[in-house]
N, C-alpha and C positions, 0 to 999 in steps of 0.2 A: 620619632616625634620628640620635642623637645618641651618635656612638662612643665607646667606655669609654675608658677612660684609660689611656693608652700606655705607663705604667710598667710592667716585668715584675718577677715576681718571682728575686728570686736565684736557684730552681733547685738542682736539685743540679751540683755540681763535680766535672770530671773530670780526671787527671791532661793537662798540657801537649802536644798532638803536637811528635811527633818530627822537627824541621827537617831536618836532614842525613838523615833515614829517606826524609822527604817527597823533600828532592831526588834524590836517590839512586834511588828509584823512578820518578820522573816522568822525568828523563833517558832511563832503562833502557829504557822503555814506548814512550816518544818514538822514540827508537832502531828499538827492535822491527819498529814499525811501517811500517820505512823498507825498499825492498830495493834491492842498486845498481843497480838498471838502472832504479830512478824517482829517481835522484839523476845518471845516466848516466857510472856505474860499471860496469866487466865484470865478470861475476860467474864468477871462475876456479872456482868449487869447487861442485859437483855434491853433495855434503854438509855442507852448513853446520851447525856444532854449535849456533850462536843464530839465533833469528827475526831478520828486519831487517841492520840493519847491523853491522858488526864494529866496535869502539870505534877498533880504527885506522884501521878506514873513515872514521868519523865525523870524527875528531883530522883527518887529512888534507883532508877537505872544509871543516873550519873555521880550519886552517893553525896550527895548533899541536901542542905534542908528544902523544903516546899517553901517556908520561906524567903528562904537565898535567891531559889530559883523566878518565882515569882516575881521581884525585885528587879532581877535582870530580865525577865520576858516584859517586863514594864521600861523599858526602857536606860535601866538604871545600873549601865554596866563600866562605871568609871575604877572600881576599886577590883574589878573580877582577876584575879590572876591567869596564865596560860593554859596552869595544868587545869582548872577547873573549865576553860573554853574546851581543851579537849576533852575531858569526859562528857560535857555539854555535845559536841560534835559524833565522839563517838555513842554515846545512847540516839543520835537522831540520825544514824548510820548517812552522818553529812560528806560528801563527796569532798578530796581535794580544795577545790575549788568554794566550794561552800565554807568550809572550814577557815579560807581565808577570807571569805568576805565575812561572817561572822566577826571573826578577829578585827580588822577594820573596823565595822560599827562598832563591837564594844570598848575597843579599843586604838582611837583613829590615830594617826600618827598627824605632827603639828606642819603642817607646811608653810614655809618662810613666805611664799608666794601666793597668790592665789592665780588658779589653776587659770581661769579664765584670762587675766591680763597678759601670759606669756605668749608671745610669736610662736606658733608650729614651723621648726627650722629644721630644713634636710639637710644631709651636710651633700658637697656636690661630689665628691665621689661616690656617696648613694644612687644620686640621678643618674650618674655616667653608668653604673654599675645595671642598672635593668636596663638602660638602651643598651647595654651589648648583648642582653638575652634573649638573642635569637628565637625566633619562633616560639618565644614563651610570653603568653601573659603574665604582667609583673604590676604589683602598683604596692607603696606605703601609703599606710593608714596612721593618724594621730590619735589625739583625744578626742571622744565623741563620737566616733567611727568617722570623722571627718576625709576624705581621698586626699593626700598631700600631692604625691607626685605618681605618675606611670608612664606605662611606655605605650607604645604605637598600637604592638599587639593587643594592649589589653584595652587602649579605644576601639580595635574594630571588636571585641569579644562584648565587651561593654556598652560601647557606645564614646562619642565626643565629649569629655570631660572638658576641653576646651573650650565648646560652646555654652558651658553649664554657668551660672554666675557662681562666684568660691562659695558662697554662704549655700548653695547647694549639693558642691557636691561633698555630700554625707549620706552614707549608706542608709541610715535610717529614715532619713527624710527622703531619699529615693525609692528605699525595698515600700516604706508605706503610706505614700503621699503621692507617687508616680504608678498610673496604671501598667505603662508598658514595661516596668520592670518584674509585676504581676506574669505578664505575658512572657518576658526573660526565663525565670525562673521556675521550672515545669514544677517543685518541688518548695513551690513558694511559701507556705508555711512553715517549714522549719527555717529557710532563712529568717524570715521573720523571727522566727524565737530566737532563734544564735541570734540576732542584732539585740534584743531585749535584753537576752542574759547579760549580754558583753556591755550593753550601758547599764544595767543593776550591779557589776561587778563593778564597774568604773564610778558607780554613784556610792558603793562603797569605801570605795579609794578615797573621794576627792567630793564629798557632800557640799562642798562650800563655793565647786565652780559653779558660777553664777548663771555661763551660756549652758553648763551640763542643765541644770535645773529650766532652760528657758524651753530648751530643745524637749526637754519630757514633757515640759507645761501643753506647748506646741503638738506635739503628735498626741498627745491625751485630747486636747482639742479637735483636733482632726480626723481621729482614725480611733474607730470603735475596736478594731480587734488589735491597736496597740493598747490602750484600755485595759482589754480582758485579758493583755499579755504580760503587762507590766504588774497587774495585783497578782499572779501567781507567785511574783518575786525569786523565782528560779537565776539562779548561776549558770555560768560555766566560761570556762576560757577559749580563747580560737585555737585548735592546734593543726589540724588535719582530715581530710576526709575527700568523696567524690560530691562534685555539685554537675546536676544533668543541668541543662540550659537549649531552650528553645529558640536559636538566633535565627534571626530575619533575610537573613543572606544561604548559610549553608545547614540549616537545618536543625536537626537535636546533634546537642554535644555532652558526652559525659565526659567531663575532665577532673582530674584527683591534683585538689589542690593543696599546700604544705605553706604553714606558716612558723613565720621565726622573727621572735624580739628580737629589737636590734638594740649591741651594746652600745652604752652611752646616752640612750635615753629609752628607757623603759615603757614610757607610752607609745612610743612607734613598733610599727609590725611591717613587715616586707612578709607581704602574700601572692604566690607565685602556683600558675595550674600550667599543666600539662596533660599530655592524653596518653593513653599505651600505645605505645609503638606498633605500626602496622594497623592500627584501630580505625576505622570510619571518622572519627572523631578528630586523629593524628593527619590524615587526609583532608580535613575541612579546616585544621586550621594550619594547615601549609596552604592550599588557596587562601586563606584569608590574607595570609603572609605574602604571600604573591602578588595581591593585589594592592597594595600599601593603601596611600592615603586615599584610595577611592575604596576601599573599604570601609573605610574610618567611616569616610563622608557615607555610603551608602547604607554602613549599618548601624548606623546611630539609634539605638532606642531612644 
């Protein structure tokens, strides 16, 4: 199959998220989440007016004042230095991942561009490079979790990216705005959250894209349990794992898929599944391989 062209279009624009909002809640949440006797604090008081930890709790586990910290849980982390985000990160036993998005809001880095006005460009030895992977689904992902490009295999796994209009095919606006990808996905809720985390991380990056902020306007609109998934404000990065899948043609598939940034532009990912060898799995999707574009066509969700 020979993938559309990776340009999107401008979209509509949304007003900027709010950094000191964003940090100001994720601290809060972080927090929350914490009680002392799993930080191995006594916990004097029999009625605590907040979930998790008390902000002096926290100030004291990361060795600085209540009022410092305070400051920056208010939103107000333009003067915070590094080592102080790390003892911040490590008193709220913040993951990798957390730790960088953290550092973004308090600390955002100045980008010459804004995020939204740039083309999503594959370069064409990318595209050449998953049409030649045989029997694997393959597709690049942009900003936004937008689908830039894939290959054959991964329309029949998927469904017709070709018949989608561009400003659709984004995984978020598919995992939660599209029923049949509900039905795709036997394990549909954690996709859902891996898509949430992966635009909270990206709203850390880049608070000022205008289409990041229309797309969360957008599905906050639309979808209640994107709502209740975006105020947890959780992180995390795509790296690896098995995703089972209910296709419409050959059945249930568990396939372990592996994701890898690609160098020279940092917002793209080339994500690629495969099944174990000899597996049920590795059987249905060599018929699906078999069958090419009437696959495509037949098993379009």
């Amino acid at each position: 199959m020979e993938p559309e062209p990776s340009q999107q279009p401008a979209g509509a624009a949304g007003p900027p998220l709010d950094r000191r909002a964003e940090l100001s809640e994720f601290l809060r949440t972080r927090r929350a989440r914490l009680k002392p006797e799993d930080v191995g604090m006594p916990d004097f008081g029999r009625h605590r007016r907040v979930p998790g930890l008390r902000r002096e709790e926290l100030a004291q586990l990361a060795g600085v004042s209540v009022a410092y910290y305070t400051r920056l849980e208010q939103g107000n982390g333009q003067n915070v230095s590094a080592e102080v985000l790390g003892a911040i990160s490590r008193a709220l036993r913040l993951s990798d991942a957390e730790h960088a998005h953290l550092t973004h809001l308090a600390k955002p880095k100045q980008h010459k561009k804004k995020q939204g006005a740039r083309p999503q460009q594959v370069r064409g030895a990318l595209r050449q490079l998953i049409d030649t992977l045989d029997g694997v689904p393959a597709y690049i992902t942009g900003r936004r979790t937008d689908v830039l490009v894939w290959n054959q295999m991964a329309a029949a796994v998927f469904g017709d990216w070709s018949e989608v209009p561009p400003q659709d095919r984004n995984w978020a606006r598919m995992v939660f705005l599209k029923p049949e990808y509900q039905e795709l996905f036997v394990e549909w809720e954690q996709k859902a959250i891996d898509i949430v985390c992966m635009l909270r991380m990206e709203a850390g990056c880049y608070p000022d894209d205008p289409r990041l902020s229309a797309l969360v306007g957008e599905l906050s609109v639309k979808s209640e349990e994107f709502r209740r998934l975006w105020a947890t404000h959780d992180v995390k990065e795509k790296t690896y794992g098995v995703k089972r899948l209910r296709h419409p043609l050959v059945g249930d598939l568990a396939l372990q898929f592996e994701s890898f940034q690609l160098t020279g532009d940092s917002d793209q990912m080339l994500i690629t599944y495969h099944a174990e060898p000899g597996s049920p799995s590795a059987e249905a999707l060599r018929l699906l391989g078999s069958w090419g574009r009437d696959a495509t066509r037949a098993g379009a969700v």
